[in-house]
N, C-alpha and C positions, 0 to 999 in steps of 0.2 A: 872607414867611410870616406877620409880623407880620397885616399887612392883611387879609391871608386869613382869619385865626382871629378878627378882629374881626369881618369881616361875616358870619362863620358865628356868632359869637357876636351881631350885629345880625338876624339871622334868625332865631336861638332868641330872640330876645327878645319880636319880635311874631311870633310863633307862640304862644310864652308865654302871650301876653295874649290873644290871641283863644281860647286854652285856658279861660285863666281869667274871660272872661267867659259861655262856653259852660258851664262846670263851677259855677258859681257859685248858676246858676238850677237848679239839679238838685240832687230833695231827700237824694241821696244825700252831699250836701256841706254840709248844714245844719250840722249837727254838727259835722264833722272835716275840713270844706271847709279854711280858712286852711292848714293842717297839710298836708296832701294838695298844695295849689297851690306850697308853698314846695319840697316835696318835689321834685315835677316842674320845679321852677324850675333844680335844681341837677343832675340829671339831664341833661335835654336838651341843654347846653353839652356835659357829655362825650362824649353820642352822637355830638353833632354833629362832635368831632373827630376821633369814633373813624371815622366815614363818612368824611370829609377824608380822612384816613390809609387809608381802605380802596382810594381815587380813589388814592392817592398809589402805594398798593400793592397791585395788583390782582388777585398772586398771593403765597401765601407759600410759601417753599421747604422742600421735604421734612422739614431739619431745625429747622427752627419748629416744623411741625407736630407730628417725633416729640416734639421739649423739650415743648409744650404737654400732647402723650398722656403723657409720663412724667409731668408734675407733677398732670394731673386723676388720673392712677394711684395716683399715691404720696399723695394728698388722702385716696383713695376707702381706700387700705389704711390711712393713721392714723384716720379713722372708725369704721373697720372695728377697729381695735386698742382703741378707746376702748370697743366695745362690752364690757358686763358680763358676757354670754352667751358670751364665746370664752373658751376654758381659757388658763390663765396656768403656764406651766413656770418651775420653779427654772432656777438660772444653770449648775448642774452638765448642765444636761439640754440647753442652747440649741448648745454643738457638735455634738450629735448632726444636732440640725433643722440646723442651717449646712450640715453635711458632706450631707445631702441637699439641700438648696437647689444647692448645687457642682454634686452628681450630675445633678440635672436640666439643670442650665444645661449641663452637657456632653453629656448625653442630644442637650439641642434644639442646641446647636453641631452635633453630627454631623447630626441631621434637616439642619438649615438647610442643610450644605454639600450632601448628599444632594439635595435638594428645586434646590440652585442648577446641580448638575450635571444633574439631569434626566432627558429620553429625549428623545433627538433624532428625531422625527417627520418630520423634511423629507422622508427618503428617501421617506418614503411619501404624503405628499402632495403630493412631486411625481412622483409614478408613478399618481396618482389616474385625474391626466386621461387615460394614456397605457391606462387599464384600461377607461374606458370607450371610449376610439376603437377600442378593439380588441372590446370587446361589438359596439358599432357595426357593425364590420365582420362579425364574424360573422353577427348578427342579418341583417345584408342578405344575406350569404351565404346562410344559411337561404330565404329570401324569394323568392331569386331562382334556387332550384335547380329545376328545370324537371322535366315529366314522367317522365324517364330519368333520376332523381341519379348524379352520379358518384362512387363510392365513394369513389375516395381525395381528393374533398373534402368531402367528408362526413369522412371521416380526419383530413384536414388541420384540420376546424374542431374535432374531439373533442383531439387535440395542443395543440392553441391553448387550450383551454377545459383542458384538463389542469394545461398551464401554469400559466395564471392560479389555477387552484384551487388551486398548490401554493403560487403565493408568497401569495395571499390569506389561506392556511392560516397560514403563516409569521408574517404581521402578525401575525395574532388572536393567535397563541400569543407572537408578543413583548410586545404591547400588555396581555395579560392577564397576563403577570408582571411590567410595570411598574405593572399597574392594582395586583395583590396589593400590592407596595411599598407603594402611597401608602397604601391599606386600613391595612396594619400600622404604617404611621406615625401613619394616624386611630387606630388603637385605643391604641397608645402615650399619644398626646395625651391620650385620653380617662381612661388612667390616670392620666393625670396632675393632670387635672383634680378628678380622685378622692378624689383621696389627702387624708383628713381630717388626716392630721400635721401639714400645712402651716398649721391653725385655729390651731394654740397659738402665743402670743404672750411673748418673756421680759418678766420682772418690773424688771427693772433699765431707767432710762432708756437710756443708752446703749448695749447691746447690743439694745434694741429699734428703734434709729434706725438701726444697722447692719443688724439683721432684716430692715426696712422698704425701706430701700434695696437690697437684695439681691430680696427677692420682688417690689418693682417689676420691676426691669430683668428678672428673671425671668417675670413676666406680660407684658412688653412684647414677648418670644424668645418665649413661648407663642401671641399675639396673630399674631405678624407670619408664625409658622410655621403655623400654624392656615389662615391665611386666603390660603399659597402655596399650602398642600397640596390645599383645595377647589377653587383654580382648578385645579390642573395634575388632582384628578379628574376635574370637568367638564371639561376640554379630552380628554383621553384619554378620559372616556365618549361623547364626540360622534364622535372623530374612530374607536371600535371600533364606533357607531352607520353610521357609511360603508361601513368594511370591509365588518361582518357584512351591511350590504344587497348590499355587488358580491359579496361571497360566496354570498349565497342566491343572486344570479341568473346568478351563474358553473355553481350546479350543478343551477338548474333546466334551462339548457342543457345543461350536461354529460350530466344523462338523459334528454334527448332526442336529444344525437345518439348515446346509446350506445340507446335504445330502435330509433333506423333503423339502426344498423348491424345489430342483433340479428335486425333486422325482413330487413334486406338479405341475413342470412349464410341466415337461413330460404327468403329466394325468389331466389336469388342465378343458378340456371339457369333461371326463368321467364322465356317469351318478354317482352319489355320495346322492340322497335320489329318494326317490320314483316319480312316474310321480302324476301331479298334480290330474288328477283327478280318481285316485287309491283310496282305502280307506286304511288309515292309520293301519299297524298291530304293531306296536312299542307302545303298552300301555305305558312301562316304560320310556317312554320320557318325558322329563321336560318338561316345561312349560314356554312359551315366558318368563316370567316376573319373573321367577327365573333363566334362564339362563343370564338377561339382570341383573339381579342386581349380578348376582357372575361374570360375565363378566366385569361391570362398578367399581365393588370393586377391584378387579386382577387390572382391566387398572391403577386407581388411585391409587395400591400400586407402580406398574411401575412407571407410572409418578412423584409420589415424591421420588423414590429413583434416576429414572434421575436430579431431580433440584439437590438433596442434592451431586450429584456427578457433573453436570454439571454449577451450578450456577454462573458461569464467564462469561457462554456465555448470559443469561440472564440479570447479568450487563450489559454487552454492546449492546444489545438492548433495555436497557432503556435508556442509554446516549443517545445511535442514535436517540432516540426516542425526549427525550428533546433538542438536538443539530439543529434536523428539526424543531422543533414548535420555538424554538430561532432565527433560521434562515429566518424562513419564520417573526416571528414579527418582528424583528430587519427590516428587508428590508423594510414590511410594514411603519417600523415608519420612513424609512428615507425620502420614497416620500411624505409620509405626510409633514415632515419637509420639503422637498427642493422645491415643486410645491406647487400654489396657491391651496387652497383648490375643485375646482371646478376641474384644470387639475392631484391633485394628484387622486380625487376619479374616473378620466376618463382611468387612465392609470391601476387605481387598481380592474375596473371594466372588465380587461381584461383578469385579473384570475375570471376565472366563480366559479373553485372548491375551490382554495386556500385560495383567501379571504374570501371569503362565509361560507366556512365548514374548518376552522383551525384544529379544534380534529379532526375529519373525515378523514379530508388529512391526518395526522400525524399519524393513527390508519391504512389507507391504504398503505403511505407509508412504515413503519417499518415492519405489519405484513403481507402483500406482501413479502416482501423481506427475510421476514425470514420464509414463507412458499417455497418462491422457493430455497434458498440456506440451508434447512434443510434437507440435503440428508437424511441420518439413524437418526433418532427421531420417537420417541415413536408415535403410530398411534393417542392417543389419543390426544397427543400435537401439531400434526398435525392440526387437527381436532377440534379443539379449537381455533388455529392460523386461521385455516378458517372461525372459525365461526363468530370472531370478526372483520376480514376484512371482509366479508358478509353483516354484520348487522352495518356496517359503510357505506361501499357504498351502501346500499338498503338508508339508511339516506339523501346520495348526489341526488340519483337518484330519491327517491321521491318528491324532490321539483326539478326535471330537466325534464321531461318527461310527459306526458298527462295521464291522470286515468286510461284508461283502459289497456295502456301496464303496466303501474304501478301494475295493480291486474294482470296479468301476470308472471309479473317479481315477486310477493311475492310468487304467486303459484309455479315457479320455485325454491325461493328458500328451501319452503315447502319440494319441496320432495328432495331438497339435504341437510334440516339436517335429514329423514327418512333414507335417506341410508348413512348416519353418524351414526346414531343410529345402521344399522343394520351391520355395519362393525366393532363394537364393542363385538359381540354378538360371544361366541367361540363357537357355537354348533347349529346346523341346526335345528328347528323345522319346524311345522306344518303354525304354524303363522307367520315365519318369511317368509316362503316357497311363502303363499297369500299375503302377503305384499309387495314382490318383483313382484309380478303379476297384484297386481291394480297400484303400481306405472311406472311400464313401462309400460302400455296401459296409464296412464294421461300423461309422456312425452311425448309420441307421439301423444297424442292427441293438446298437450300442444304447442308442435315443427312444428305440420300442421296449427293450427292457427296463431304462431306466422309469418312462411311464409307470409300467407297471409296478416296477416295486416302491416308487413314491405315490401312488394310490392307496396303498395299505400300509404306509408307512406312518409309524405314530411319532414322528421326528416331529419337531416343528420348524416345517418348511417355509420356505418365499412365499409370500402369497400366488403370481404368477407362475409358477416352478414349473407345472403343466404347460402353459401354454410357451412357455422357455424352449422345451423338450420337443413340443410339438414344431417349431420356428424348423430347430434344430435338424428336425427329420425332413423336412421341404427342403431345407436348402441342399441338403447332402442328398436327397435325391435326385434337386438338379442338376448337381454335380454330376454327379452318375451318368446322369440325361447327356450330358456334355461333354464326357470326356467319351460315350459310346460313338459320339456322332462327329468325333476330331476340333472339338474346340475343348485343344488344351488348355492353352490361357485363361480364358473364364473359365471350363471350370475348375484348374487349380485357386482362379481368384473365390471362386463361391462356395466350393472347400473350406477354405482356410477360414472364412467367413464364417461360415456356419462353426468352426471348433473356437475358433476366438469368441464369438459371438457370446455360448453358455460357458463358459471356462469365466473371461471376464464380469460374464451377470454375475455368477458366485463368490469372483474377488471383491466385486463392488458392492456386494451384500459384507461381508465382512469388514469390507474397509469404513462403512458405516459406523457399523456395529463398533470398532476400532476407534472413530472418533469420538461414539456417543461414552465409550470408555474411558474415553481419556479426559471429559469434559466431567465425565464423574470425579474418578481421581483428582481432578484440580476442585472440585466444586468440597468435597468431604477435608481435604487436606486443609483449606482455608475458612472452615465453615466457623471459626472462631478467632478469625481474625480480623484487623481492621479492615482490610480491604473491602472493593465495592464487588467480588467476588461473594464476600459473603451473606449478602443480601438477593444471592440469588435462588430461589427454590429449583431446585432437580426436575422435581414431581413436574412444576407447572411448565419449565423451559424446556422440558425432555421430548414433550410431542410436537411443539413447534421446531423444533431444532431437529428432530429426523424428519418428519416431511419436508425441509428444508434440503437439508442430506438425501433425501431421497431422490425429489427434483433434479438437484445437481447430479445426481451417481444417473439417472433413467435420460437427462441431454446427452451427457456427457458419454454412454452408451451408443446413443447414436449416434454422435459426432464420429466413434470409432467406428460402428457398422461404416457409417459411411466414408470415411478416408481407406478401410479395408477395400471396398468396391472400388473406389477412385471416383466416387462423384462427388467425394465431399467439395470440392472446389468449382465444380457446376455446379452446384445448390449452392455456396457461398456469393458465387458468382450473379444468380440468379436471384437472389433474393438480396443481394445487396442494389441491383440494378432496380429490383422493385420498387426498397425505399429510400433509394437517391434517385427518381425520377420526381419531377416537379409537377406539381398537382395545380391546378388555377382554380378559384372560387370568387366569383366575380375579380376584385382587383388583388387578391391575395392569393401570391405563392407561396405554396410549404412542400415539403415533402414529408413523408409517412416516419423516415429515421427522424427526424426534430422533433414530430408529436409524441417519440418512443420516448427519446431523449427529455423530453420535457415531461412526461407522465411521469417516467422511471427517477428522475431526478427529486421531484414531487413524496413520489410515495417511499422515497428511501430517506429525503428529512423526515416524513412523517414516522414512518417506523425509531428513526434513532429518537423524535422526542419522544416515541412511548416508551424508549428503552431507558432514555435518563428518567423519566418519570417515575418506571419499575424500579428502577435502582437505587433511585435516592430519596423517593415518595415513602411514605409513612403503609408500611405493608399490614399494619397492627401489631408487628411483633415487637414494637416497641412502648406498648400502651402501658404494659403491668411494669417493667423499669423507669417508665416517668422519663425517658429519655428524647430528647428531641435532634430532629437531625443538624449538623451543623452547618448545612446551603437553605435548608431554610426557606423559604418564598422566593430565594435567589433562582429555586429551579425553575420558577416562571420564565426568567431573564433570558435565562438558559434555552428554553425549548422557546422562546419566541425571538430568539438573536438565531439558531438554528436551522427556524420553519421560514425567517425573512431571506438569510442566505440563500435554502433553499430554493427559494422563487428565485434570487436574482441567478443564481448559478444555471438553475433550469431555463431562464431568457439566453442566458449565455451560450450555455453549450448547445441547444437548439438551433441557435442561430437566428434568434429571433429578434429583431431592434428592441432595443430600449424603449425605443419611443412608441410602441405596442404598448408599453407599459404602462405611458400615462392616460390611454384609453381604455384602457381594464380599470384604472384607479378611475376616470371619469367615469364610467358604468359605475361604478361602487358607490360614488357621489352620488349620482341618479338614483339609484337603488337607497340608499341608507334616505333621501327624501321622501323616498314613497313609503318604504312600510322596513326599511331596517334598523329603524333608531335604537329598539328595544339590544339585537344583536352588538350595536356597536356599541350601547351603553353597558353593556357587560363587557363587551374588549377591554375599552376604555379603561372601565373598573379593574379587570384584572391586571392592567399596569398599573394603573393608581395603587391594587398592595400590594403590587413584587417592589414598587419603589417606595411608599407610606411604610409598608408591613404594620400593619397593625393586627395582622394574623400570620402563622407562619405554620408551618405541617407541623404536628403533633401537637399544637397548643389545643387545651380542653376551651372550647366556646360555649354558650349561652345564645341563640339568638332569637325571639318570642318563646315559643315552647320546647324552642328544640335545642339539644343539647348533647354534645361529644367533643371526636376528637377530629380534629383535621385532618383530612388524612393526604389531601392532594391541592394545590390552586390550580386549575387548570387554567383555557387561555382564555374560556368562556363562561367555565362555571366553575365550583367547587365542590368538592368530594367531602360530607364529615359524617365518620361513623360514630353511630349512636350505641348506647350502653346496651340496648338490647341485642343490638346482630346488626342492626339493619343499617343501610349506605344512602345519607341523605341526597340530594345534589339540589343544591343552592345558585342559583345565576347570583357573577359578583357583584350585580348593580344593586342584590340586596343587601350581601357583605358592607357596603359603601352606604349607604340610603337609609340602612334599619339601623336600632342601636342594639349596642354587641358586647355582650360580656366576654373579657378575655381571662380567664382564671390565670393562663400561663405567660402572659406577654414578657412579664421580668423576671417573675422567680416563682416556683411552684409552693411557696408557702402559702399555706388557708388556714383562718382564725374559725373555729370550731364553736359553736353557741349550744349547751342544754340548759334546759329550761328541766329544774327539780320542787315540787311540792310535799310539803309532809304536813301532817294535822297539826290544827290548833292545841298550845297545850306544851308544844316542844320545845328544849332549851333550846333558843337561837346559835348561840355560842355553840354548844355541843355540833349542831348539825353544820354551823360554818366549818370548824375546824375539822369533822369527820369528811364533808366534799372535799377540802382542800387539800387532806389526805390522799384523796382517794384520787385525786387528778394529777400525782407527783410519782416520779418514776418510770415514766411509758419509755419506751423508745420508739424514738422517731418525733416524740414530742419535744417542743422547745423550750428550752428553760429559760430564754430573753427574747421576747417580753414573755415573765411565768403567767401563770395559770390564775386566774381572776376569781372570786365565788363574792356577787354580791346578793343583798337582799331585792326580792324584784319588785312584789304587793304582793297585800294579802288578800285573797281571792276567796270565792266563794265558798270551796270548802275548805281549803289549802293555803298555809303560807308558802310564796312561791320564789325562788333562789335561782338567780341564772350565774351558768359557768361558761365561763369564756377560755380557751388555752387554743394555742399556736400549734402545729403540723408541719415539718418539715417539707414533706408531701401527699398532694390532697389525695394521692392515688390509697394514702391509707387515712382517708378521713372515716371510712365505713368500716373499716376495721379495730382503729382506736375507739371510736364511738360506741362500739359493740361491749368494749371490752370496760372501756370506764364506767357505763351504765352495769355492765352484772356487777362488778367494783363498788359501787356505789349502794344499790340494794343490797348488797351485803353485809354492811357495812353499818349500814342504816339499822338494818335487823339482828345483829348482834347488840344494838345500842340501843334497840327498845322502840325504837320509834317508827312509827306507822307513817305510811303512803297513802294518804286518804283516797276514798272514790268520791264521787259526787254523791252526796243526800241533800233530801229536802224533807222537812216537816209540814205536817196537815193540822190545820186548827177546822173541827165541827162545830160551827156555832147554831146550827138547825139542819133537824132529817124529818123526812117522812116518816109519822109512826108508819105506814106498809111498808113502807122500806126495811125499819126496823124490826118490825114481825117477820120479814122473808129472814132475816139473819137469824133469830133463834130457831136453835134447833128443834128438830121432831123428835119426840118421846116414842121410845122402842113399843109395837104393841102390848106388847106381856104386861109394861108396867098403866096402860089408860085400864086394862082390865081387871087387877087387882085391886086399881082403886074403885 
């Protein structure tokens, strides 16, 4: 190293000199040349080794560099302290400036960690590339759609482009609340940069060097956080610069393919190829079999770029998928567990589909469901999802049903995967044209038989089944109509309609049938257990719950007729305009969806308090156990905390002010003055016992003549069934206002009173100790406090002895009482002793002698003659 520094210092030295003979002759050296040359003399050496050193060290490492930035920092701020122009604070005043100096460094600690955790962008830049392969694809799709487009791909690309518009939506709206972030961290910053406080300077050396040292490392947290925060802008305004362009040109395609559908729904019966039987002049037309294999390849480029962007939704149709087949076995094994082998297989012989066809069920549950809640999806994954609920229920239905409707029902579904097939197909030919012409002359040939042989069929069919059949034969006529007259398009679309149409009606009868199965199996499997399951009856929920299921399966029907035609979204369209148009009534605006909103909100509180009511209300089958429920009057709480939400949720989601509200509540005011007091004082009352209780469901009451069991508090009145059958209902302002025996309030024990007489005559002692007998041993009877026998009076014909004994529960007060009384006369009459009736004695102290004459008797003739 020595040597080194010597010849770098042997190289300053003739560099030196030929300096100094160059600078010498230069008049700017006349003067102050020697001065100037010595200068440079002493210089150069240290250049020289700071270069050396620079060779040596080629890079310096980060923290060189900060140590370097802190000490030019803290140079620049004691210059900056020396200046005369900055304010000088007393020493009382320098904790105030410190405690802000703190605040900020903690301010920019938080920034900085905020700024290091970030917004992770990967997701979306690597879904960049996958957004444009999939423009890509469309774009050529567009491109290459031929004279005759085929609607549902024209559909299939507006889905596709749907998609993309929504997660593209998605970014922007993340990317622009991570963009605000960094904004409000610039504007932070810029306060801070602001802040004139931080100019004053303390007066005292040493508080000024701690000053000094604190606002460095503080501008060095302001510097480093400063110049994260503009990259991580510029990077998030480049990469919202990407988005917002695939977003523009996601929806410049989106309104064009919604301009040709619009364009389609308007010419959708105009002629569009030739009439059938024309002869063909279009030599250059493809050929069935290559427009079906570059149509089948386009669909399956779509459909795997939907999984690779939608595959979430696909997870959860597998779960649902394993969640039902766990559900339905689970249930399965618990009857097996809880019933003798003979009553479990009689209860589980009453799932015909469930038990019998487990995958079946679980292939037409899920992909049922997720063919009808598959609004926009790709045609061909439609059509896949049908094909597999298809070829599951033909699985059910051919071991349900007799042979010949069997080859029927296969021939039907024959021609609904042909017009499956030919709904994939983007370009009309010659053969697809004949295809659509023998298949709707076989529906309809197909749709006349089947009439017929479901007329004399002793199945037991759909109710509508007939007029199913009959749909079924119109529309495949029109098809016919249409495809004679060259409107391919419609009528392959009315085709396909019509086979979807009845195929679907009889998935969706079974997929009923399928739930109403499955609610059984949970309903029998739990029917003995705690759950609020088991308080439910089959019998009584079974025809609410399928006209329910039915409702749903007969909309839900038509939602597919109509997405099949392609109006489902003018009619969405159209009736959504309906009731989002503003309606005026003198000074009040509404529209038709708030009063929907608000009705529907309304009458679906009301349905759930009658459902907590059924289910935790006193049904009677708990009368003969003496059992009471454990909510108790609390259900009141319950359905009236329920029915209040639902009002305010209905103001809500209506859209209707609050302040509507306290005008309805002032009418009610109004009203409850004129003639509502009787209604409110029953409201009133029924809070008074859900929070008093001083009755609760199943306690036995007392109230004037009337007497049972509670069976319900309602909000207005109360429910109590009486020992004979009958269901009394009680308004609570008389629960509240009349007095009330509650036999159950604390404990269901009742003290038991007979009253026993036996004739005068008997040993007292003998008959006490044979009752006292005869009242010890019961079960169910209590032995603390025992059983009482005093003497009561002695009465008119009778000495009279009343027994008093306790009862566990009074549900067997008629039962023990039965049993101690035959106990007792038996008891009695093995011991001799008589149970008097009532007598009384007659004193005659004067009669009529004809009185007395009518009494003796009349002498037989024979003997007045004799004598």
């Amino acid at each position: 190293m020595l040597a080194a520094l010597l010849q770098v210092s042997k190289w300053n030295t003739l560099n030196c000199r030929g300096i100094y003979t160059v600078t010498m002759n230069m008049p700017i050296f006349e003067k102050h040349g020697r001065r100037l040359l010595w200068l440079l003399l002493l210089l150069l050496p240290c250049a020289g080794l700071q270069a050396q050193k620079g060779k040596k060290q080629p890079a310096k490492n980060l923290q060189d560099s900060t140590l370097a930035d802190s000490a030019r920092i803290s140079k620049q701020v004691i210059q900056s302290t020396r200046d005369t122009s900055r304010s000088r604070v007393s020493d009382t005043a320098v904790a105030i400036i410190i405690n802000r100096l703190e605040g900020y460094t903690l301010m920019l600690n938080e920034l900085g960690s905020t700024l290091k955790r970030g917004y992770d962008t990967a997701h979306i830049t690597e879904k960049l590339p996958l957004m444009d392969s999939t423009l890509h694809v469309i774009k050529n799709n567009i491109a290459a759609l031929g004279s005759t487009p085929n609607v549902h791909d024209l559909y299939t690309n507006k889905v596709m482009l749907v998609q993309l518009n929504r997660i593209l939506k998605m970014w922007q709206d993340d990317l622009f609340q991570h963009y605000a972030k960094l904004v409000n961290i610039n504007d932070t910053l810029q306060q801070v940069r602001k802040d004139t406080a931080m100019r004053a300077v303390p007066t005292e050396d040493e508080l000024r060097t701690f000053y000094i040292s604190q606002l460095t490392s503080l501008i060095m947290k302001f510097r480093q956080i400063d110049k994260s925060n503009k990259q991580a802008l510029l990077q998030i305004g480049l990469l919202q610069n990407e988005v917002a362009m695939r977003y523009i040109a996601v929806n410049n395609q989106l309104g064009d393919m919604e301009f040709q559908l619009d364009n389609f729904s308007r010419r959708m019966f105009i002629k569009d190829y030739t009439y059938l039987w024309q002869p063909k002049k279009q030599l250059q037309e493809p050929t069935f079999i290559t427009v079906l294999k570059d149509s089948v390849y386009k669909n399956l480029q779509i459909l795997l770029i939907f999984f690779s962007v939608q595959w979430p939704v696909l997870v959860i149709w597998l779960l649902l998928a394993g969640l039902f087949a766990f559900w339905a076995y689970n249930n399965t094994r618990k009857i097996r567990q809880r019933h003798p082998p003979t009553e479990a297989e009689a209860i589980l012989q009453h799932s015909r589909i469930l038990y019998r066809f487990p995958v079946a069920s679980t292939l037409i549950f899920v992909f049922t469901l997720a063919g009808l809640l598959s609004v926009q999806y790709p045609i061909l994954f439609i059509q896949l999802n049908w094909v597999v609920t298809i070829t599951a229920l033909s699985y059910v239905i051919g071991h349900s049903i007799p042979r010949h409707l069997l080859n029927h029902w296969i021939a039907l579904v024959a021609l609904l995967f042909i017009y499956f097939l030919n709904n994939l197909t983007i370009q009309a030919t010659n053969a697809e044209q004949w295809g659509l012409f023998l298949a709707a002359i076989a529906c309809i040939i197909l749709g006349i038989r089947l009439r017929r042989i479901t007329k004399h069929s002793t199945l037991a069919l759909p109710k509508y089944s007939r007029n199913m059949l009959m749909l079924f034969i119109v529309m495949s006529a029109f098809s016919l109509l249409l495809v004679l007259t060259g409107r391919v398009t419609a009528a392959k679309i009315i085709g396909a309609t019509a086979a979807i149409s009845i195929t679907m009606a009889v998935n969706l009868v079974f997929f009923v049938d399928l739930l109403m199965e499955a609610v059984y199996l949970q309903v029998e499997a739990n029917k003995h257990s705690s759950t609020f399951i088991s308080f439910i009856d089959f019998q009584n929920v079974q025809s609410r719950l399928k006209v329910f299921l039915y409702l749903f399966a007969t909309i839900t029907w038509l939602m597919l007729i109509a997405r099949n035609l392609y109006v489902f979204d003018n009619i969405y369209e159209a009736i959504s305009e309906f009731l989002e148009a503003g309606r005026t009534i003198g000074n009040t605006t509404f529209t038709f969806s708030s009063v929907i909103i608000f009705l529907l909100v309304l009458w679906i509180s009301t349905v759930i308090t009658q459902m907590i009511a059924y289910m935790f209300g006193d049904t009677g089958q708990n009368a003969a156990t003496g059992k009471k429920k454990k909510l108790g009057s609390a259900i009141l709480l319950i359905r009236l905390a329920v029915l209040g939400l639902g009002v305010l949720l209905a103001f809500a989601a209506s859209g209707i002010p609050m302040d509507k509200l306290a005008i309805v509540i002032g009418a009610l005011g109004v009203g409850i003055g004129f003639g509502l007091q009787n209604i409110v004082n029953n409201l009133v009352s029924g809070v008074i016992l859900a929070f008093e209780k001083p009755i609760e469901v199943g306690d036995v009451i007392e109230l004037g003549t009337r007497s049972g069991v509670v069976k319900e508090i309602g909000i207005r009145s109360s429910k109590i069934s009486a020992y004979d059958g009958s269901e009394v209902i009680v308004p609570n302002g008389d629960l509240i206002s009349q007095q009330l025996i509650n036999w159950t309030l604390s404990n269901r024990t009742r003290r038991v009173e007979l009253l026993i007489g036996v004739e005068y005559g008997s040993d007292l002692k003998q008959v006490t100790d044979i009752l006292k007998q005869s009242v010890k041993g019961w079960e169910g009877m209590m032995e603390n406090p025992e059983p009482v026998v005093l003497l009561y009076q002695f009465g008119d014909n009778s000495i009279n002895f009343r027994i008093f004994f306790w009862i566990m529960d009074l549900g067997l007060a008629g039962t023990l009482q039965h049993d101690v009384l035959i106990r007792i006369y038996e008891n009695l009459q093995k011991a001799g002793i008589q149970i008097p009736f009532p007598q009384r004695e007659l004193h005659i102290k004067s009669v009529d002698p004809t009185i007395l004459q009518q009494w003796k008797p009349e002498k037989p003739p024979g003997e007045g003659a004799s004598s």
